[in-house]
N, C-alpha and C positions, 0 to 999 in steps of 0.2 A: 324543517328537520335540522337540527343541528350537525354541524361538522365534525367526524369519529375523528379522537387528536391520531396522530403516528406517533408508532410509539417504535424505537430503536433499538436494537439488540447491545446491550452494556454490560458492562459488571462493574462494581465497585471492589476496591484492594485498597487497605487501608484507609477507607474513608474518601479514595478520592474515584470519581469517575471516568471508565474507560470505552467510549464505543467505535462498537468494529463497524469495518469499512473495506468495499470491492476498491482496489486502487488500481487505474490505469498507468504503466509507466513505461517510456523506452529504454531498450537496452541495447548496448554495443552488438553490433553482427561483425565478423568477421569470417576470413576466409582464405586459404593462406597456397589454394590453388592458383591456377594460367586463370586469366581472364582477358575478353577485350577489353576497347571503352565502350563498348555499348555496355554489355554485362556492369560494367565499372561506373559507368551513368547509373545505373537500375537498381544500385545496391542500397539497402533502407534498413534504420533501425530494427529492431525486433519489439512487436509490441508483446508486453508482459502484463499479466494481472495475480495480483496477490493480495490477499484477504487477512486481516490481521486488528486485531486492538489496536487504535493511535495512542503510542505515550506521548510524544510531542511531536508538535508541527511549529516551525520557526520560518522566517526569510529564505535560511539556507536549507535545513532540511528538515526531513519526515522520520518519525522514530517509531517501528512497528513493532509487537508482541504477537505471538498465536497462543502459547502455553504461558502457564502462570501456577504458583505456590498457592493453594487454598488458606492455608495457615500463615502465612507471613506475606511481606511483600519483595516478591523474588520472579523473576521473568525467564522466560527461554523463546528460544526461536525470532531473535530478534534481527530486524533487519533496521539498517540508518538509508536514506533514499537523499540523491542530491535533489533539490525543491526543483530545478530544471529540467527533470527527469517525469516528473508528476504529468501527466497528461490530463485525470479523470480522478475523481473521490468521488463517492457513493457513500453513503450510509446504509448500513443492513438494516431493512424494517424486520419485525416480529410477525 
């Protein structure tokens, strides 16, 4: 029986290809009460996930879309991610 391909949730704008992706990433916690050092020991990123078109991915960093122009090529909801921050990519299957 042959292998079904996977096929990933994309869209094309302007000719070029764009697929979305669950991204794992940390984020700064802060906290600006009394603490001990125990509490001060225990304190950890914030893990975050966000789902979004990749426009570019480089060394330094990650460049997301969610909304986009049907008719031109024009973005919103855009986030830039520092590449050290990335924990997880996923690709969305269909």
């Amino acid at each position: 029986m042959p292998k079904k391909k996977i096929k990933y949730l994309s869209r094309v704008i302007n000719k070029k290809r764009y697929y979305h992706y669950s991204i794992e990433w940390l984020d700064i916690y802060g906290d600006s009460g009394h603490a001990d050092a125990k509490e001060m020991a225990n304190m950890k990123p914030a893990s975050q996930v966000t789902t979004g078109y990749v426009f570019l991915k480089d060394k330094k960093r990650l460049i997301t879309f969610a909304s986009y122009d049907k008719d031109q090529e024009s973005f919103s909801d855009r986030n830039v991610f520092p590449i050290g921050c990335i924990v997880k990519m996923k690709k969305t299957t269909i």
